[in-house]
Structures are given as C-alpha cells and as structure tokens.
N, C-alpha and C positions, 0 to 999 in steps of 0.2 A: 333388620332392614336398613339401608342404605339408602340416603338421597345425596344429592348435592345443591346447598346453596350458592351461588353464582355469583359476585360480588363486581360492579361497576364501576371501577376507579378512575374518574375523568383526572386527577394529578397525584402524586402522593401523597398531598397535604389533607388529600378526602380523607374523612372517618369514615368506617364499616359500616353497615347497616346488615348486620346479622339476621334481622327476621326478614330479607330479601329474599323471595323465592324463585323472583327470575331476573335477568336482567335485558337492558337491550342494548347491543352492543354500536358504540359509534366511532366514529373515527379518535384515534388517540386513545382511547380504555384500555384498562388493563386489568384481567381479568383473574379474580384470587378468589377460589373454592376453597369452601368449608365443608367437609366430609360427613355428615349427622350418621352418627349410631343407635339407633334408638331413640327417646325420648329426649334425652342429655347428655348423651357421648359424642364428643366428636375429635375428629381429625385434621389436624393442620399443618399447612406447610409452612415452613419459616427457614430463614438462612441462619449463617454460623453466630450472626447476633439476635439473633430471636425476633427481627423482621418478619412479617408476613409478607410470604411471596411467593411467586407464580408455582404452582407443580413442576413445571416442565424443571424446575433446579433449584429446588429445594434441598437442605442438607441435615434435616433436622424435620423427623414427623411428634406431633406434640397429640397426645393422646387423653383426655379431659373429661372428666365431667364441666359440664357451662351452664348459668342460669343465663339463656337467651333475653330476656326482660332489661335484665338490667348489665349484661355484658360484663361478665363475671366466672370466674372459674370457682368452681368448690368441692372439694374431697381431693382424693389423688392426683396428682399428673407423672405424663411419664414421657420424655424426651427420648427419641431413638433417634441414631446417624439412618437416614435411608440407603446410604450404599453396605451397612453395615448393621442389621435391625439387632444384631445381641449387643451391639454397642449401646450401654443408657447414659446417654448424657447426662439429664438431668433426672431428678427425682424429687419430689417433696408432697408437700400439703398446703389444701386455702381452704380457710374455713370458711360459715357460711355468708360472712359478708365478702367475699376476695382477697381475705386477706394472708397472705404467707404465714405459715402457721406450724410449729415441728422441722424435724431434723428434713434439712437438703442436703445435696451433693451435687457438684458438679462436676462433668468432667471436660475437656477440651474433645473436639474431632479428630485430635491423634490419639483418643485414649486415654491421656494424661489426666489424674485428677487438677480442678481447677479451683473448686471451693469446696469446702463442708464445714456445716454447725446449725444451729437450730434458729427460727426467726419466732417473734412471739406479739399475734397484731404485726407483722409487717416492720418488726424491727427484732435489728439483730439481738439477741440474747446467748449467755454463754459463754461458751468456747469457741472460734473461729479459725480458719487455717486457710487461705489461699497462697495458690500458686502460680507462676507462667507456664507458657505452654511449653516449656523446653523441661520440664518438671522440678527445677528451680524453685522455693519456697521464696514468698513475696512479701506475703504480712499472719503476724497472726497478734489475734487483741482478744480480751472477754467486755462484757459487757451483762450491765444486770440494769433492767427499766433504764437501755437505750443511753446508761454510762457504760461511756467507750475508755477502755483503760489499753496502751497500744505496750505488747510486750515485746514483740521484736518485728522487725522491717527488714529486708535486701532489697538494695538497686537491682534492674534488670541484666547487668553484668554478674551478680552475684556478692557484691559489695554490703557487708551489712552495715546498715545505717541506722538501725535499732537495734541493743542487745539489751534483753533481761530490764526493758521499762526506760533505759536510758541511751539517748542519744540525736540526731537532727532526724526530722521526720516531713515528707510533703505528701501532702492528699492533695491529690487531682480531680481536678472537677470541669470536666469539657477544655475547654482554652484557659483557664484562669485553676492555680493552686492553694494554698495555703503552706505556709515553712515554716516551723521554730524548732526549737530545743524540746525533748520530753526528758523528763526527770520521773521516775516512780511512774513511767504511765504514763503519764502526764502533760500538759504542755506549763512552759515553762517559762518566763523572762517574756521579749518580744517577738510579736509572730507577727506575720504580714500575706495578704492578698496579693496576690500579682497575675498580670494580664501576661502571659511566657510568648507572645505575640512580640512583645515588644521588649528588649534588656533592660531591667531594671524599672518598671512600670509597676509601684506599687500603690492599688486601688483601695486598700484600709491596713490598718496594722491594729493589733488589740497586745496589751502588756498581761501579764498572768505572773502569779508569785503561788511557788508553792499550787498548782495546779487549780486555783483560784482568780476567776478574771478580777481586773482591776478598773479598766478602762480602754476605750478605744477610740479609730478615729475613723471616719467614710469622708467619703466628696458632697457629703450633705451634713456634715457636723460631727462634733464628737459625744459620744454617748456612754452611761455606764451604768445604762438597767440591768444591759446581758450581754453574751457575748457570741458574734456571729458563725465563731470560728467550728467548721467541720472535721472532725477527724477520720470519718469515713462516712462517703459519700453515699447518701441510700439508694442511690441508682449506680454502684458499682458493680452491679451483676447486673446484666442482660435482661435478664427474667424480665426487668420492667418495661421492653419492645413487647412483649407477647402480650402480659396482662392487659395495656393501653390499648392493644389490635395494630398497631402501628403495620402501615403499610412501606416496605422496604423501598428508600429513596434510588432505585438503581432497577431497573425492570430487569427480566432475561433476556432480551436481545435488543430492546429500545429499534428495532425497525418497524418502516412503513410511518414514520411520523415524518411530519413538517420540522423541519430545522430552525430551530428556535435558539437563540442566542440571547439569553437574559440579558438587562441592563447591566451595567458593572462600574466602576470608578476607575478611572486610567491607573492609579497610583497601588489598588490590589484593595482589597478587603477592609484589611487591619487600618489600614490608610482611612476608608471612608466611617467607619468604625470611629477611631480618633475624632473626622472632622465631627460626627454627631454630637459624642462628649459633650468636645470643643463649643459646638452649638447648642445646647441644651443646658448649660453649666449653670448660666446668670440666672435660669429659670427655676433650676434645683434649687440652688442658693440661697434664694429670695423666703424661701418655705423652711432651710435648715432641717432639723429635725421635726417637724411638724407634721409630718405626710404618713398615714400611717398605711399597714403592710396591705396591700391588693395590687390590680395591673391596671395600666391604661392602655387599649389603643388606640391606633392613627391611622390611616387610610386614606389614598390620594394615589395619585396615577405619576409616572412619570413620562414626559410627552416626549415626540420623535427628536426634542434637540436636547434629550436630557434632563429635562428641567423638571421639578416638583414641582404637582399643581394639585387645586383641591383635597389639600390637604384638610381632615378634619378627624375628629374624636370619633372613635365607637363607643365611646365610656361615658359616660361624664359625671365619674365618682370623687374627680378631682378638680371641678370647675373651683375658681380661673386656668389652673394648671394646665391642665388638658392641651385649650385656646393658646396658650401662651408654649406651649412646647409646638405645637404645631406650628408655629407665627414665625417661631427660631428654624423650622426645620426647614422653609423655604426657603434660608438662608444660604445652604448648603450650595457648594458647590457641582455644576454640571456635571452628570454620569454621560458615558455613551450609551446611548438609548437601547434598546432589544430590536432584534433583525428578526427577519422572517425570511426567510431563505435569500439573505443580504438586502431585506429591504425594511429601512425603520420604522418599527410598528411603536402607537402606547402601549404602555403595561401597567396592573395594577405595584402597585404599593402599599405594604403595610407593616408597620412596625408595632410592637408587644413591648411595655415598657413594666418591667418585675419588682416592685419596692417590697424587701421584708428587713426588719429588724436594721432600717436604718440604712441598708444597702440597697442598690437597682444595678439590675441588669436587664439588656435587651434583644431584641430579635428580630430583624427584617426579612421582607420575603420580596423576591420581583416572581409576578406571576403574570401570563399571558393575558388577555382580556377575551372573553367569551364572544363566540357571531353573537348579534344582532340579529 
C-alpha cells in the first residue's frame, strides 16, 4: 500500500519533518512528497546532486528502507534515473545506525561510472576509484581505519598530477582547497589552505616530513597536536544531500512568489566575506589557541539602510567571545538592504561561526522576516 506524506517547505533552509502527514499549504511553500511503501519503504525524489526536490523534475528516484524516528536510512538503497528506471545510479548499504556501510557504486546521468569502493561506519575503507563525467579517471586512493593513502590523481583536462603515490595533489572542499607534494601516498614538505576566491589567500599551512605532520599555522595560532589537513573530503560524494534530507536550494519553477531581492554587499560576496575576517580578527586573536572545537551563532536583522542591528549570540558556549564577535560585527560596513518588489524591507540575519582543530569557518544567511 501506498501513501503520501506532504511536506511544507516555508524556505529551503526548512528541515523535513518526515512523520507529517498533512500539510497546509500557504503562500511561498513548496511542496516535497515522500512516497511510503509499506511499513519502511519509501520513495523519493532528488535532483542530479541528491537534493530533495519537487516530483514534477526530479532526476533521480531513491528507493529505501528509513527509520522514520530518527531520519535514517538502513539496509539497501537503490538510485534510478526516472527518465531512464534500468539506469541505477547509485547503490550501496546503511547499517542500522545510518551509517554507509559495504561496497557502493556510483554512476553519473549519462551512464558513466562515477565512484565505486566500500565505506565502513561512514568512512572510506579500501580500494577507491572515481571518475568525471566525461568517463575520465579523477582520483583513486586506499585507505584502511580512515588512512587515506592517495595513489594516483588527473586534472579535469586529463593531466595526471598523481602517479603511483607521487606527485602535487589539491582536495577541494567547497570554496577553500588544500595543495602540497605527496610522496609514497603521502603528504609531504609544506601544504597550505587557501581561500581559491581570492589569488593567493592562504588561510593555514601545516609542514609534514616523510608523511608525518610536524607543525602548523591558522589565524588563531600555531599548533602541533595534529594536523588539520584533508585528503579527501568526506562529503565528496553527494550521497550526503539525501541522508541530511536536504531540501534542493532551487525549486521547479520558483513562480507565483513575491520578488524578494536578498540584502548583498555592493563590492560581491567574497568582498563582504573579507570585511568580516577583517572584523572579527582582534577578537580571534585575543583567545589564540584557547577556543576549543564547537560553533557559535549570531543573529540580528539587517534594517532598510543596510545596517546591522541586534545583533546577539544563539550560543553562549563561548562567553566573552560570543558578545565580543558580535560588538566587531556592527562594525561592518553597509549592505544594500533586501527589496520586496523594489521596496526596502528588514531581513533576518544570521551567521554560524565553525571552530575545529584550531581552524574556523563560517556561514551567513539573509533571510525574509515572517508577517506579524
């Protein structure tokens, strides 16, 4: 037997609520069914990155056992192209905590394999072999208890830039890489973080001899318990939009909405990015290495001439800290404020501030403000 749960998406930053069994629809929603089969079977739709999203253009049906409770997949799953169901994209296994477990495969929407090797607990184990979609070999590395040993690498040109353990190696991780030498595998000599936003913007560098760290250095001090550096990133495969539920930042047709123009910084992104740094630095500073690994946020509105106001802590895991990044952040230079069908509206504000191992990164959101 078949049902459908109905799911109520007031923005995409909403989380699911899988045990919904109806919704009501208001203006601006958008609306993402989950197929139930049974007890624990279900169906879902997701785009070519494993976004949840609407039926009407979906490209990828995900077919599951789920522990609804706790929003979790466990036993098989099986990806199919919907214009194309003998196509199986993906395949693998989660055990019964959710976790990726046994041999997967991936393949691309043209067909192409894209990854295969086994995960164990949610980390790679093994053999490993990915690819691009042009069917082009990309990287392949083994790894035994989550040591990544990297055996050969190609640019997306076709360029190899790992052969047989040795040679320059970058792991990409959203907007920000890591570079060095691998020797035997390995990383080697000095490697560095960098912001690829910016030429030559480098955010930590750690030294390694003999595949061994030595020491390193972040914007908050230099440390040499451990070393931050990633060789491959464990959100490099997709996979991890579906498991989180994530709802696809991009609707099917995005009509019948109010014309909503987010706040922005005249100067672009990267730019306002920089001034926060810039702003937040003397406060980093002050603490060095002291701050240990969790998140802070911040939350405050930006009003119709741009300006931060009410600024204040969600956290307060890091007082003084918290107060004092917040104090820096009204510092900041004017944004143009968010329009509403060209008329300036507040908006919410809120920033996520990431400290691990010595390192921080962060994350802003301008978000509408709710009627009243």
């Amino acid at each position: 037997m078949k049902t459908i749960l109905t799911l109520a998406i007031l923005t995409f930053m909403a989380r699911v609520s899988l045990a919904q069994q109806h919704a009501t629809y208001h203006r601006g929603e958008r609306a993402i069914h989950l197929k139930t089969i049974g007890r624990d079977s279900i169906a879902i739709s997701l785009n070519d990155q494993y976004y949840l999203i609407e039926d009407s253009c979906a490209q990828i049906i995900r077919y599951a056992h789920i522990n609804l409770k706790n929003r979790i997949f466990n036993g098989r799953i099986k990806d199919v192209s919907k214009v194309d169901s003998t196509l199986v994209v993906s395949e693998g296994n989660y055990n019964t905590y959710g976790l990726k477990d046994g041999e997967f495969i991936l393949h691309y929407l043209n067909g192409n394999l894209r990854a295969k090797g086994r995960f164990k607990n949610n980390k790679y184990e093994g053999h490993w072999e990915l690819y691009y979609d042009s069917g082009k070999p990309q990287l392949t590395f083994d790894a035994v208890d989550n040591d990544i040993k990297i055996i050969d690498a190609w640019g997306a040109g076709g360029t190899k830039t790992v052969d047989n353990g040795k040679g320059e190696y970058k792991d990409q991780i959203g907007e920000y890489y890591w570079v060095g030498k691998i020797v035997n595998g390995k990383p080697d000599g000095t490697w560095k973080y960098i912001d690829e936003r910016k030429i030559a913007v480098t955010l930590a560098s750690e030294y390694f001899k003999k595949g061994q760290f030595h020491d390193g250095t972040s914007p908050i001090g230099d440390y040499k318990d451990s070393s931050r550096l990633v060789l491959i990133d464990p959100d490099l495969l997709p996979l991890i939009h579906a498991e989180k539920f994530i709802i696809s930042p991009i609707s099917c047709d995005g009509t019948g909405r109010r014309k909503i123009i987010h706040a922005q910084y005249r100067d672009g992104a990267s730019a306002f990015n920089d001034e926060i740094k810039t702003a937040i630095a003397p406060a980093l500073r002050s603490i060095r290495g002291q701050l240990p690994d969790g998140s802070l946020g911040i939350e405050g509105l930006v009003n119709t001439k741009g300006l931060l106001e009410d600024l204040k802590p969600t956290s307060f895991n890091y007082d003084p800290l918290g107060g004092e990044i917040a104090r820096r952040l009204f510092m900041l230079p004017a944004l143009e404020p968010a329009t509403a069908d060209g008329v300036p509206v507040k908006e919410k504000f809120s920033i996520l501030f990431t400290f691990e191992n010595g390192l921080y990164s962060f994350h802003y959101y301008f978000r509408k403000l709710e009627p009243q």
